[in-house]
PADRENPA-477971 format. One line per 10 residues: number of its first residue (from 1); for each residue x, y, z of N, C-alpha, C. Coordinates in Angstrom, 1 decimal, decimal comma. Each point is the difference from the previous one (the first is absolute). Layout:
N
NUM> X Y Z X Y Z X Y Z; ...
REM end
This chain:
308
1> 0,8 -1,2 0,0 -0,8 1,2 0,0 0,9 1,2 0,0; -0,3 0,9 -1,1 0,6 1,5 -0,1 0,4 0,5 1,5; 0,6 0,8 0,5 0,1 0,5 1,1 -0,4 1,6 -0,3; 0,1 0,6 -1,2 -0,6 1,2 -0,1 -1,5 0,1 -1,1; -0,5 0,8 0,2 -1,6 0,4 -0,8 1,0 -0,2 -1,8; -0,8 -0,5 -0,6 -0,1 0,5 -1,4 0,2 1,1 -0,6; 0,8 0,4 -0,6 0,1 1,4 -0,5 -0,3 0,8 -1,3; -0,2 -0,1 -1,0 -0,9 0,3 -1,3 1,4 1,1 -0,4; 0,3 -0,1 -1,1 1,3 1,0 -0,2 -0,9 -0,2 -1,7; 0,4 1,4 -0,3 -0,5 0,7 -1,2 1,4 -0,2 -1,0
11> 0,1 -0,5 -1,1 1,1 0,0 -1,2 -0,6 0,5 -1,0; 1,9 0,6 -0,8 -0,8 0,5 -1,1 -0,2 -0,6 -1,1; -0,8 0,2 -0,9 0,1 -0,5 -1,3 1,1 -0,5 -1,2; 0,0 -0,7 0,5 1,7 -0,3 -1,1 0,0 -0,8 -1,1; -1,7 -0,4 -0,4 -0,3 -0,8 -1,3 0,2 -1,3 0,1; 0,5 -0,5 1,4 0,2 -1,6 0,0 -1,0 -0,7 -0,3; -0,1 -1,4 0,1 -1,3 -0,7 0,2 0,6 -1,3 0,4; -1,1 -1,0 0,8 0,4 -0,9 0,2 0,7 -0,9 -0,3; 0,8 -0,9 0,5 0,4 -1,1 -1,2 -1,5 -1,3 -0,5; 0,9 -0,4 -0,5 -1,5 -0,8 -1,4 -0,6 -0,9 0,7
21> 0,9 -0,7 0,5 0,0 -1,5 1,1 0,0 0,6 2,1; -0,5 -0,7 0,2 -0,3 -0,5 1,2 1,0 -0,8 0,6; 1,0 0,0 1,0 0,6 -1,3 0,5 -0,3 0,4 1,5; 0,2 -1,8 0,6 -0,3 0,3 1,4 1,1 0,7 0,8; 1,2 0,5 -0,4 0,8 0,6 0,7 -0,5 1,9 0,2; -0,9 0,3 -1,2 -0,4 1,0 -0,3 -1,3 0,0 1,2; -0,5 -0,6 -0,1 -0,9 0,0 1,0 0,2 0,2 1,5; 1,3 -0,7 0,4 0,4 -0,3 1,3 0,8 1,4 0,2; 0,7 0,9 -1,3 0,5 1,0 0,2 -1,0 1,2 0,4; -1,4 0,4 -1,1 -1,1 0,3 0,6 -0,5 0,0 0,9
31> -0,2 -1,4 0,5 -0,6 -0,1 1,7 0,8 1,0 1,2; 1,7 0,0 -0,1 0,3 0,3 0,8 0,0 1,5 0,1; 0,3 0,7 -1,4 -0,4 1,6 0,3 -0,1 0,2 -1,6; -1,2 0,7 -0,3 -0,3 0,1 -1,4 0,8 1,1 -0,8; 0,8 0,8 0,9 1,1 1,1 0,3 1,1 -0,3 -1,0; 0,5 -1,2 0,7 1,4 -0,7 -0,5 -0,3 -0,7 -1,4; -1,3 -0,7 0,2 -0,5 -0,7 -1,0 0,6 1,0 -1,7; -0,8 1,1 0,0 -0,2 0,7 -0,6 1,4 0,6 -0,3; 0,9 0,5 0,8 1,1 0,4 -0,3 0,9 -0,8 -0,6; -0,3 -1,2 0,2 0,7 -1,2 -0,8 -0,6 -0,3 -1,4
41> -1,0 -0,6 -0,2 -0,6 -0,7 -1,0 -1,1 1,0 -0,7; -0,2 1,2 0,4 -0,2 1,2 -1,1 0,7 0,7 -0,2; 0,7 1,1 0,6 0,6 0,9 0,1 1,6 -0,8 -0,7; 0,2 -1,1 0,2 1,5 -0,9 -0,6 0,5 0,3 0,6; 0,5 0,1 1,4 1,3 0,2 1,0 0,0 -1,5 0,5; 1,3 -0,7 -0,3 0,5 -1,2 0,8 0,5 -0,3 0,8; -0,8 -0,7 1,2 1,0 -0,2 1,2 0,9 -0,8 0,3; 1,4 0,5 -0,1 1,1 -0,9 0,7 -0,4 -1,7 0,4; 0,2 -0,7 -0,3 0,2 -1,6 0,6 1,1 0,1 1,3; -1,0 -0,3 1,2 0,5 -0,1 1,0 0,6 -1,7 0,2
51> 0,6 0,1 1,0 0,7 -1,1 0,5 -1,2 -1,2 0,0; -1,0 0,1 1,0 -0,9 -0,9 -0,3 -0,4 -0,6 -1,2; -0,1 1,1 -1,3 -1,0 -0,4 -1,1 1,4 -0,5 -0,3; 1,1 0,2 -0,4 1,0 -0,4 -0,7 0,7 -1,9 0,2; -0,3 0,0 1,5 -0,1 -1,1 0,8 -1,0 -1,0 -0,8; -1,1 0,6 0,0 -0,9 -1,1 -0,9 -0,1 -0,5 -1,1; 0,5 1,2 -0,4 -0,6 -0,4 -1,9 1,6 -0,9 -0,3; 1,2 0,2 1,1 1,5 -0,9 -0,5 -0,5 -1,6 0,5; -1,0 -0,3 1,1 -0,8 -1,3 0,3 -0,3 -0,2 -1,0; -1,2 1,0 -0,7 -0,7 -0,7 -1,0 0,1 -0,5 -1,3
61> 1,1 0,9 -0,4 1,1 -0,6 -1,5 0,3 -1,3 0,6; 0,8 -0,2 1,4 0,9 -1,1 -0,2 -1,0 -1,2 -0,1; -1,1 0,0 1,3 -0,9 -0,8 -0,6 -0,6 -0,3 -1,1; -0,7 1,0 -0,7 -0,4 0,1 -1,3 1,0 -0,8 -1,1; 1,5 0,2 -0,2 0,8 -0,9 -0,7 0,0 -1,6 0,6; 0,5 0,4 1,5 0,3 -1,6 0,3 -1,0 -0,7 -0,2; -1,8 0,0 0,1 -1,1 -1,0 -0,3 0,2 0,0 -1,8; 0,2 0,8 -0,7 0,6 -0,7 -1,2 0,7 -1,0 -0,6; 0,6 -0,2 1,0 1,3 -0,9 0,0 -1,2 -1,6 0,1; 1,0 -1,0 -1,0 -0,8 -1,5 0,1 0,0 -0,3 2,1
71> -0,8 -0,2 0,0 -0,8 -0,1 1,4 1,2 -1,5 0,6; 0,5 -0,5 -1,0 1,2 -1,0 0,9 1,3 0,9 0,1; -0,1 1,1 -0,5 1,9 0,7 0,6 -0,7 1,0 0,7; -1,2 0,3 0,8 -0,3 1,2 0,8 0,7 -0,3 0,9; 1,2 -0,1 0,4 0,8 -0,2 1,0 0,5 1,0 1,0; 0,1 -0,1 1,2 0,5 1,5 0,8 1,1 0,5 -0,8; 0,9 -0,8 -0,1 1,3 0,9 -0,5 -0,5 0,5 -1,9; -0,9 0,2 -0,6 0,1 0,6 -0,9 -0,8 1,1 0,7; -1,0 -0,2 1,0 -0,5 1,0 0,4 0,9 1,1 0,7; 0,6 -0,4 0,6 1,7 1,2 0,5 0,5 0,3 -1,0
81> 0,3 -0,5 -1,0 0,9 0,7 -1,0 -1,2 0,8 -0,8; -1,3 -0,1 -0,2 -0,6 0,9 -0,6 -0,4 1,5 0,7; 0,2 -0,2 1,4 -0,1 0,9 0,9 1,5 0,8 0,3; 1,0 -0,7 -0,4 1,4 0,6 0,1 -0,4 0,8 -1,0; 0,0 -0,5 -1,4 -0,1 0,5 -1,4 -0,7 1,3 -0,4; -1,1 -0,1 0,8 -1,2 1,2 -0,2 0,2 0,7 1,0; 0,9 -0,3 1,2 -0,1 1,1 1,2 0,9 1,1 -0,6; 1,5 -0,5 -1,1 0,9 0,6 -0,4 -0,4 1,4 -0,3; -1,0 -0,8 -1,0 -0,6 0,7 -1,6 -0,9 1,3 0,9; -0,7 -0,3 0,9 -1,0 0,7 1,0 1,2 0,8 0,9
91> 0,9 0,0 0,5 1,2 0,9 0,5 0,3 1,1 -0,9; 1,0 -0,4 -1,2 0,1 0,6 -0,5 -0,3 1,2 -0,5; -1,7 -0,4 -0,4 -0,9 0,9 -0,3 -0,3 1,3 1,0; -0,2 -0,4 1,1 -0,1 1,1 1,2 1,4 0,1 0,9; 1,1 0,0 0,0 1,0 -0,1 0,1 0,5 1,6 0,5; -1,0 0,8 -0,8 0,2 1,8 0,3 -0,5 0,2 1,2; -0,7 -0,8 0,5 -0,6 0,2 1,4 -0,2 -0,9 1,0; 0,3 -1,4 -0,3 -0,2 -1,1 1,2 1,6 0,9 0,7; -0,7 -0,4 1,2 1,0 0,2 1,1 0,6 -1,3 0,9; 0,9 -0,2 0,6 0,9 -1,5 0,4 -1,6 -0,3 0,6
101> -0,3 0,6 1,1 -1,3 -1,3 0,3 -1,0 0,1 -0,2; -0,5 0,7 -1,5 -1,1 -0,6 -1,1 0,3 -1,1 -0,5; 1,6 -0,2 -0,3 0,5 -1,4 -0,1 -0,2 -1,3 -0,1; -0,2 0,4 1,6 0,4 -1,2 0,7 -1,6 0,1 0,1; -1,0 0,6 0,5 -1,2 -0,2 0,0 -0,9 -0,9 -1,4; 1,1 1,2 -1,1 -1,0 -1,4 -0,9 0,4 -1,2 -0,2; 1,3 -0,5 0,0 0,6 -0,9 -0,1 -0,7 -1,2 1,1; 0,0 0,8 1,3 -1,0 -1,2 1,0 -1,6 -0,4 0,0; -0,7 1,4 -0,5 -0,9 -0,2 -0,3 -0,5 -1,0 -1,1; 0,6 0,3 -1,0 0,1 -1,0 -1,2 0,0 -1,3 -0,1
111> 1,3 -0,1 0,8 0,5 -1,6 0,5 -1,1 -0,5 1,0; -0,7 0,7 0,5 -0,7 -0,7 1,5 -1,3 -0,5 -1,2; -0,4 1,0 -0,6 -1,5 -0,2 -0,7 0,4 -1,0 -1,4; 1,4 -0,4 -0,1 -0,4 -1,2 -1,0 0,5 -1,3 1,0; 0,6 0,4 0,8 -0,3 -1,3 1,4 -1,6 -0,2 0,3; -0,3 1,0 0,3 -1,4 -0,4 0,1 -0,5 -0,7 -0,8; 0,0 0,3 -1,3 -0,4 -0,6 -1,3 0,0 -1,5 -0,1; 1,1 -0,1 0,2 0,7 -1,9 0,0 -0,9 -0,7 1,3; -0,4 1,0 1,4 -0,7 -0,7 1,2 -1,4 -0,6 -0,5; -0,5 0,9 -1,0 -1,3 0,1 -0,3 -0,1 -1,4 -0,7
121> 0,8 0,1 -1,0 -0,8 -1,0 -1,1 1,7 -0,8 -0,5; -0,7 -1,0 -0,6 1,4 -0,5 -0,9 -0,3 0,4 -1,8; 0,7 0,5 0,0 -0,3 0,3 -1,5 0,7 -0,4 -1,5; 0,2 -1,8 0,7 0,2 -0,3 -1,3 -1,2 -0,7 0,1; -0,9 -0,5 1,2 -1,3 0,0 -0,4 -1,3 1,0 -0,5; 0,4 0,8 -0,2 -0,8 1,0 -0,6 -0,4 0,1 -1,5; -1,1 -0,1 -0,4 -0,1 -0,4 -1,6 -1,1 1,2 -0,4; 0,9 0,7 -0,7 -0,3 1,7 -0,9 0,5 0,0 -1,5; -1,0 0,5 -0,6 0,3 0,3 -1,2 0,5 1,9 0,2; 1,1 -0,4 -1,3 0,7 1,3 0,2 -0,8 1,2 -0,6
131> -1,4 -0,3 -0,6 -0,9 1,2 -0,5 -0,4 0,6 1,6; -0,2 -0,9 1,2 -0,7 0,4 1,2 1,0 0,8 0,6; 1,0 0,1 -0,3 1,3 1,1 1,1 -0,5 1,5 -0,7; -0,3 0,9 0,6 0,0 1,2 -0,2 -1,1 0,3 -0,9; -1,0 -1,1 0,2 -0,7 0,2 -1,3 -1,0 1,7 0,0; 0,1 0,2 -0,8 -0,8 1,3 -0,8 -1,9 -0,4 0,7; -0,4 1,2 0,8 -1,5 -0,4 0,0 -0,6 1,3 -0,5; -1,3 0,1 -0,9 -0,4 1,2 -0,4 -1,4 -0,5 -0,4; -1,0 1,1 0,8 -1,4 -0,5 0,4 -0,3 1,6 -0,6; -1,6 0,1 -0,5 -0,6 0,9 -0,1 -1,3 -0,1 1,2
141> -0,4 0,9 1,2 -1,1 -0,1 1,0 -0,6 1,4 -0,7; -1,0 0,1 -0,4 -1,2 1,3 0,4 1,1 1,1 -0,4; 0,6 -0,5 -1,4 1,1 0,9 -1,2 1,2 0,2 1,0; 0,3 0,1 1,0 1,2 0,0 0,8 1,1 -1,3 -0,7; 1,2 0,4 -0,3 0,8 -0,7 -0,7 1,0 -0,8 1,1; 0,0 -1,1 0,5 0,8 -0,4 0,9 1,5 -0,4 -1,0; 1,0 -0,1 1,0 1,3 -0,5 -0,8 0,8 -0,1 1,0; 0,5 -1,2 0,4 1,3 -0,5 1,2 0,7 -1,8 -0,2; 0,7 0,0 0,4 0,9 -1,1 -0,3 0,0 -0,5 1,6; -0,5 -1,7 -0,1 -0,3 -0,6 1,1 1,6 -0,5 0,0
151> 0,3 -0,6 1,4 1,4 -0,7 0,3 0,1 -1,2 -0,8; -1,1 -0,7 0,3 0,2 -1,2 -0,3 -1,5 -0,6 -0,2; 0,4 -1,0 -0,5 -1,9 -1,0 -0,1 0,3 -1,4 -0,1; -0,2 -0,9 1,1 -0,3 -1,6 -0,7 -1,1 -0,8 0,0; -0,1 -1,0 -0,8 -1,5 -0,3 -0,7 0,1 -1,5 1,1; 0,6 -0,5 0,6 0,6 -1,1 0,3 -1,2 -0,4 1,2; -1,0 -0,8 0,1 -0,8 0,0 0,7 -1,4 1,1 0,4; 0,4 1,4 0,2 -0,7 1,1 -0,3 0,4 1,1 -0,6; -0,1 0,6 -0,9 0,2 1,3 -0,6 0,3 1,2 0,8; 1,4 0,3 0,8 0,2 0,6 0,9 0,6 0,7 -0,9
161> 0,2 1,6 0,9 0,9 1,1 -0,3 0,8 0,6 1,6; 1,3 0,0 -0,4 0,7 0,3 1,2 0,5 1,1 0,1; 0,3 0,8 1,1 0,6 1,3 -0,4 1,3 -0,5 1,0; 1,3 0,7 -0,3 0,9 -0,1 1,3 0,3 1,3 0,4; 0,1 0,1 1,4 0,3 0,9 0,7 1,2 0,2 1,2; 0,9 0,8 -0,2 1,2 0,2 0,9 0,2 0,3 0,6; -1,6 0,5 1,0 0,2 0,6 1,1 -0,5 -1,0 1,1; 0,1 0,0 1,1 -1,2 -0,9 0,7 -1,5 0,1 0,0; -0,4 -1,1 0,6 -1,4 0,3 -0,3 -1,1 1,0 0,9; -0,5 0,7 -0,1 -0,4 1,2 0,8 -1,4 -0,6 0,8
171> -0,5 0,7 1,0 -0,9 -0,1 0,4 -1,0 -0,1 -0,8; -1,2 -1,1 0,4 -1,7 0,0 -0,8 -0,6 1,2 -0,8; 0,1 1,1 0,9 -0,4 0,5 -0,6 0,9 0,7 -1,8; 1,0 0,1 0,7 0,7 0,5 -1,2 0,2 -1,0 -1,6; -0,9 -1,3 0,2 0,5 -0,9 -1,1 -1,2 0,6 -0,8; -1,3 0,7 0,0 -0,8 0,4 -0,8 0,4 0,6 -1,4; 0,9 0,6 -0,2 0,6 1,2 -0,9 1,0 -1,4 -1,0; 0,7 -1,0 0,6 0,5 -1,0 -0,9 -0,5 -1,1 -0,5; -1,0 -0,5 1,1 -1,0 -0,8 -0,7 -0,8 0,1 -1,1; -0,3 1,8 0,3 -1,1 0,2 -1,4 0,6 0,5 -1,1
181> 1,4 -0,1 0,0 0,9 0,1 -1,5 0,0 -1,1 -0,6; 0,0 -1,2 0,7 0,2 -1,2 -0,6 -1,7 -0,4 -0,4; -0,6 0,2 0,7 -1,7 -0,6 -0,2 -0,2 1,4 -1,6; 0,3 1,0 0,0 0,0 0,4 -0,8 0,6 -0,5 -1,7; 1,2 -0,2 -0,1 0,3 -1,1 -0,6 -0,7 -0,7 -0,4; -0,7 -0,7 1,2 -0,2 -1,4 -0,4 -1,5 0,1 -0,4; -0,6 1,7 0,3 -1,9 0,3 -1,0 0,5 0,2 -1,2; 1,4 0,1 -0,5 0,7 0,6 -0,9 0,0 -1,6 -1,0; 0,6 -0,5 0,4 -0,2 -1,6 -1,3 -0,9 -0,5 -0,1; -0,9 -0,1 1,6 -1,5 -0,2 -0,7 -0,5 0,7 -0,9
191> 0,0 1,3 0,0 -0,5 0,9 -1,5 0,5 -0,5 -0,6; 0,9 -0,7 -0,7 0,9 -0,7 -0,8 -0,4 -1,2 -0,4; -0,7 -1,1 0,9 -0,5 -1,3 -0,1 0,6 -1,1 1,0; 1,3 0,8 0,5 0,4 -1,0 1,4 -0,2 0,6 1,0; -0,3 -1,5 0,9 -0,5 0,2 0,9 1,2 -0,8 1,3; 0,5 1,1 0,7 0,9 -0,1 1,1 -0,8 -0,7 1,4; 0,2 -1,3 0,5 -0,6 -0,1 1,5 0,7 0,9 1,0; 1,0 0,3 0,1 0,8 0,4 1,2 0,9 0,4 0,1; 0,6 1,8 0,5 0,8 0,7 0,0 1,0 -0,3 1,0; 1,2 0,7 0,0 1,0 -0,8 1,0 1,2 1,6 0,3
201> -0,2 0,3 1,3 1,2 1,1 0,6 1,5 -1,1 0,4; 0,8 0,4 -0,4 1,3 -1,0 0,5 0,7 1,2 0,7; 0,2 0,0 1,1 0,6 1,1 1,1 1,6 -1,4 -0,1; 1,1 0,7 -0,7 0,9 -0,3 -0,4 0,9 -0,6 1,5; 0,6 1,3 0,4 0,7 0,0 1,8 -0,9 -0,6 0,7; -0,7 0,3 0,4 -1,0 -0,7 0,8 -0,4 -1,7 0,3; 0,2 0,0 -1,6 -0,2 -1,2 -0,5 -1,6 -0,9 0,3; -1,0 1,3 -0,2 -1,7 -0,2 -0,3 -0,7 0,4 -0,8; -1,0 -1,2 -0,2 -1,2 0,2 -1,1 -0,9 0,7 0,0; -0,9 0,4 -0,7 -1,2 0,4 0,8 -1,0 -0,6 -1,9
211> -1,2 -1,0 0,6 -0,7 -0,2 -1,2 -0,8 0,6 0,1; -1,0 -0,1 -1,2 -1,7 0,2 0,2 -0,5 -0,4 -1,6; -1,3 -0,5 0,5 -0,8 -0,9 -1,0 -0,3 1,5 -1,2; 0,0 0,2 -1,0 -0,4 1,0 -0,8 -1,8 0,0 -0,3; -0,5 0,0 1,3 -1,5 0,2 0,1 -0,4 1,1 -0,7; -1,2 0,2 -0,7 -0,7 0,9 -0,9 0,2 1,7 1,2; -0,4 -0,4 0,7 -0,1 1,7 1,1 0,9 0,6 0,1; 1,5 -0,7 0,1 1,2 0,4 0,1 0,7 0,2 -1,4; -0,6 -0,5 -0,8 0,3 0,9 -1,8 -0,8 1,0 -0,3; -1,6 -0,1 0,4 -0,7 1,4 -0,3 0,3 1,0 0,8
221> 1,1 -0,2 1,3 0,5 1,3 1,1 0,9 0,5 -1,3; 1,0 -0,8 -0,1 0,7 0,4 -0,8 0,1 0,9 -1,0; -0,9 -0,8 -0,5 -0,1 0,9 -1,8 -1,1 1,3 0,6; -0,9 -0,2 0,9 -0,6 1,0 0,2 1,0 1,4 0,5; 1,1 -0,3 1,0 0,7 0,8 0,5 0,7 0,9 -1,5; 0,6 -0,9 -0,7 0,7 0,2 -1,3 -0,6 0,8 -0,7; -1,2 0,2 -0,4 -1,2 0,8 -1,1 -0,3 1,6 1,8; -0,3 -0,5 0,9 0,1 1,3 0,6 1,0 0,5 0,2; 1,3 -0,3 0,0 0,9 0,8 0,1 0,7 0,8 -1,2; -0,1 -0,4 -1,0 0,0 0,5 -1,0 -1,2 1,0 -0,2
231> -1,3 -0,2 0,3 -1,0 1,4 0,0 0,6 1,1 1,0; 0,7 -0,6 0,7 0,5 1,0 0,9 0,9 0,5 -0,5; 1,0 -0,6 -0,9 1,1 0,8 -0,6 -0,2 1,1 -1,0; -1,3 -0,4 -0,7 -0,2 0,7 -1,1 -1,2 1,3 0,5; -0,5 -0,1 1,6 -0,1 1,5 0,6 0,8 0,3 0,4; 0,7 -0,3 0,6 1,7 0,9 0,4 0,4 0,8 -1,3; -0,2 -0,5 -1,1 1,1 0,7 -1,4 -1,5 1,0 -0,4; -0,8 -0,6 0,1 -0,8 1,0 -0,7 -0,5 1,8 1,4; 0,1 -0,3 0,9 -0,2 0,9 0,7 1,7 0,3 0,7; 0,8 -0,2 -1,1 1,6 0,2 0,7 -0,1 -0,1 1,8
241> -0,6 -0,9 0,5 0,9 0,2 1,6 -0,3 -1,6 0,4; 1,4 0,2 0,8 0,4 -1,6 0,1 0,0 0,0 1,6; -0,4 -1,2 0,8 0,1 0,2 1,6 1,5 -0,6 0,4; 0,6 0,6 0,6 1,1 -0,1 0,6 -0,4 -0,8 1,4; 1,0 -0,8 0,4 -0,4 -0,9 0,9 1,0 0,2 1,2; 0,1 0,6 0,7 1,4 0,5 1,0 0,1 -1,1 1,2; 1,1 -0,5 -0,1 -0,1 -1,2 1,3 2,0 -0,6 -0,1; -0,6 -1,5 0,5 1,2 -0,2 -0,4 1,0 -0,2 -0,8; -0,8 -0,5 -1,5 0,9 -0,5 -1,0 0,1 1,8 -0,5; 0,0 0,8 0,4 0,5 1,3 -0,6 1,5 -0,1 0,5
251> 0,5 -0,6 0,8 1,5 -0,2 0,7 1,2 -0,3 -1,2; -0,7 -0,7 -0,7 0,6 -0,6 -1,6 -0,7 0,4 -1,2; -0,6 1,1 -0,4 -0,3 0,4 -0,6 0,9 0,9 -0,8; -0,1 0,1 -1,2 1,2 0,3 -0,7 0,0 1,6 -0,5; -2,0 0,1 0,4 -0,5 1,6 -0,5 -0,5 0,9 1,2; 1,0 -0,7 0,9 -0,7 0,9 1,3 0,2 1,4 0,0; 1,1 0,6 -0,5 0,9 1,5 -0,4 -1,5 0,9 -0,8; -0,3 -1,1 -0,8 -0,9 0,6 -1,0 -1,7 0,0 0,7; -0,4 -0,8 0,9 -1,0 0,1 0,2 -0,9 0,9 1,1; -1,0 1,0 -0,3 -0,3 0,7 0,4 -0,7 -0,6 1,0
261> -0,3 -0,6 0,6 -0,7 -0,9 1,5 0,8 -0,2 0,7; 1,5 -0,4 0,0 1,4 0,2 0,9 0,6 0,6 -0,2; 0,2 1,2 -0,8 0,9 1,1 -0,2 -0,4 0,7 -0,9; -0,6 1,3 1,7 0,0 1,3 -0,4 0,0 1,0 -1,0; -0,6 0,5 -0,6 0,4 0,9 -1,2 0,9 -0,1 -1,2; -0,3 -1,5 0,1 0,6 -1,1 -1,6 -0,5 0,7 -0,9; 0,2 -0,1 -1,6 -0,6 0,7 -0,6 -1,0 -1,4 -0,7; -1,4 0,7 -0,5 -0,9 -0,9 -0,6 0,6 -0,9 -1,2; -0,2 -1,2 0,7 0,3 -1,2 -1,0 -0,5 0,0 -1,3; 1,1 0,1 -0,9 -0,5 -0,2 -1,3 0,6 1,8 -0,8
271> 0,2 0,7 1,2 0,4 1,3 -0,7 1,5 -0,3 -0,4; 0,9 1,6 -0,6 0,7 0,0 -0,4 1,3 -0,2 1,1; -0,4 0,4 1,1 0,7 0,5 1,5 0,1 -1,4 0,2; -1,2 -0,7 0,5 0,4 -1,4 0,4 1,0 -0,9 -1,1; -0,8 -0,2 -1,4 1,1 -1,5 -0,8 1,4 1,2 0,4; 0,1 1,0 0,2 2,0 0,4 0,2 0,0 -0,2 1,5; -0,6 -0,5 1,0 0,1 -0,5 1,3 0,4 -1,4 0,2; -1,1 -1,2 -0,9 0,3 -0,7 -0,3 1,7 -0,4 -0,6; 0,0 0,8 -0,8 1,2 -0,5 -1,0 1,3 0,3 0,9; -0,3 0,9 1,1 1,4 -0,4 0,9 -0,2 -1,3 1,1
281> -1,2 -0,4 0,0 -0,1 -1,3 0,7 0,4 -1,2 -0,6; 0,3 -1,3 1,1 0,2 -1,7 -0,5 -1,0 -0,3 -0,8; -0,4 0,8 -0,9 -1,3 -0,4 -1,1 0,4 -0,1 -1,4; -0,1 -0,9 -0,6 0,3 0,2 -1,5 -1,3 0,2 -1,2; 0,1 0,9 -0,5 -1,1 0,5 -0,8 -0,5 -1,3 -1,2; -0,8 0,0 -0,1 -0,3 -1,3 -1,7 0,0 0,5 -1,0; 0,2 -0,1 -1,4 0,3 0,3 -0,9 -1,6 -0,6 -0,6; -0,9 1,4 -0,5 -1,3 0,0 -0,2 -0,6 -0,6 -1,4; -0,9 -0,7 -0,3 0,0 -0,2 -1,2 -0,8 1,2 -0,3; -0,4 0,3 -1,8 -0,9 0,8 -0,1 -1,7 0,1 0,1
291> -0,7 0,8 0,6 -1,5 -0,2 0,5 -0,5 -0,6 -1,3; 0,3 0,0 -1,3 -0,7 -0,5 -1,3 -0,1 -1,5 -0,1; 1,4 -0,1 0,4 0,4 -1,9 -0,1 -0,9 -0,4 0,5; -1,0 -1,2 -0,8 -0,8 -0,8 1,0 0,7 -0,8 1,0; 1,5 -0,1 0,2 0,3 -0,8 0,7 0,3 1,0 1,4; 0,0 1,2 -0,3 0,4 1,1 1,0 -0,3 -0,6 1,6; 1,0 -0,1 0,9 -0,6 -0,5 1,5 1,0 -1,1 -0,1; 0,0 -1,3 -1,1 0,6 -1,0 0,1 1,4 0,0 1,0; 0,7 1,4 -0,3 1,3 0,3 0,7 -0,2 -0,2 1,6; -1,0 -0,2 0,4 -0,3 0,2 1,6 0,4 -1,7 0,6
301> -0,3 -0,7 -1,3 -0,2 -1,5 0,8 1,9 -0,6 -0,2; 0,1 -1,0 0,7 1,5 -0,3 -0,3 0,5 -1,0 -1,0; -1,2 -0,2 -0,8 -0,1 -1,1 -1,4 -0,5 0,1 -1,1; -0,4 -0,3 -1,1 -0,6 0,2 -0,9 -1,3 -0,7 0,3; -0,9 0,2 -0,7 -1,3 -0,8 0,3 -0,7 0,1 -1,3; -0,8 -1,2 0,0 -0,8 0,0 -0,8 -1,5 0,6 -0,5; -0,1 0,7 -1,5 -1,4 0,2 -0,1 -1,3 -0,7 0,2; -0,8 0,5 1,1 -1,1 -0,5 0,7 -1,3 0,8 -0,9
REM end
């Protein structure tokens, strides 16, 4: 729960428009302040990959490759060397800013959550086709365009979809927000013609599951939340003002400098004052397509996608 009131912050007109597609990460960024939302995935300001996100997505490659691999050499030691291999590649890259014990943090973090990995399951028992790793999901609800790439999927007794996660597993309450990414998904192939029985959280470190049967209620929450939050996005743009959400995750927020609900006499988002406030911040600007291109927006998502 917010610890401060909602705040309604006025922007100015800057000709953006939404992106085309829907993902549940878009959603989850929404929920938490439609502020940030907006300064990100309308406005095109990018936020930094923190240590956390950076931590996961180097799990999710390695995994993502190693279940490729024929299911008799899923062996731990290819699994180390693909995690040596990609930790390199993932250093390297941030290298201008890891400090000695971001290091060693991701390095242990890493290591612990594909330990976990190996507690969980054996995975040369594991039987996936390599269309199911990362596969592409793209649903049309009530003209709302969905588009997200699930972890994983196996058909192997029930039609499951797994997500992995590299943090531990949080309190009850807080599994609502990851659950209904995956059950989303999974109203997502039904529109498609497959039909998923059961989603799956894998809390990596932790080394726990969390299932649930993909009952009809818990897909129409879903898709229903999906088509209202998008009505909601498209009154935010059309009445320019977005609600700022002031609490804790503003602590890591990358537009706090810029936002008028935590700091004072910022100038209005979207003016000329602010993108040159921005541009001395850890933000990197996106490179816009033109409003004409029917593909215009595409730039927001981090893949190409297909026409729906």
């Amino acid at each position: 729960m917010s610890e401060e009131k909602l705040v309604a912050v006025q922007v100015a007109d800057i000709g953006n428009q939404l992106p085309k597609h829907v993902s549940p990460s878009q959603l989850s960024s929404f929920d938490r302040c439609s502020l940030a939302y907006w300064f990100s995935s309308v406005a095109g300001w990018r936020e930094p990959s923190g240590l956390p996100q950076i931590i996961g997505t180097l799990v999710h490659d390695v995994l993502e490759n190693f279940l490729k691999i024929k299911a008799e050499n899923r062996t731990k030691e290819v699994a180390w060397n693909l995690l040596r291999d990609t930790g390199e590649v993932v250093i390297e890259h941030n290298k201008s800013w890891l400090k000695e014990e971001d290091l060693i943090t991701l390095k242990d973090k890493s290591a612990e959550s594909l330990k976990g990995y190996f507690d969980l399951e054996d995975p040369t028992q594991l039987k996936i086709d390599l269309e199911d790793l990362e596969r592409p999901v793209t649903a049309i609800f009530e003209s709302v365009k969905l588009y997200g790439r699930l972890d994983r999927m196996t058909r192997e007794g029930v039609v499951r979809i797994t997500d992995y996660k590299t943090s531990k597993r949080p309190a009850p309450q807080y599994l609502t927000d990851s659950l209904r990414q995956v059950m989303l998904y999974a109203a997502g192939l039904k529109e498609n013609g497959l039909d998923v029985g059961e989603v799956e959280l894998i809390y990596l470190p932790g080394r726990d599951r969390v299932r649930r049967p993909t009952y009809k209620s818990a897909l129409d929450r879903a898709v229903q939340h999906l088509v209202t939050t998008r009505r909601k996005m498209d009154s935010s743009l059309e009445k320019e003002t977005w609600m700022a959400n002031p609490g804790n995750a503003c602590k890591s927020c990358a537009f706090i400098k810029a936002c008028p609900a935590k700091t004072p006499k910022t100038p209005m988002p979207g003016t000329a004052e602010s993108e040159s406030l921005l541009a001395t911040l850890n933000v990197e600007k996106r490179v816009r397509s033109n409003a004409s291109n029917p593909n215009a927006g595409m730039e927001m998502l981090p893949f190409e996608v297909p026409e729906l």
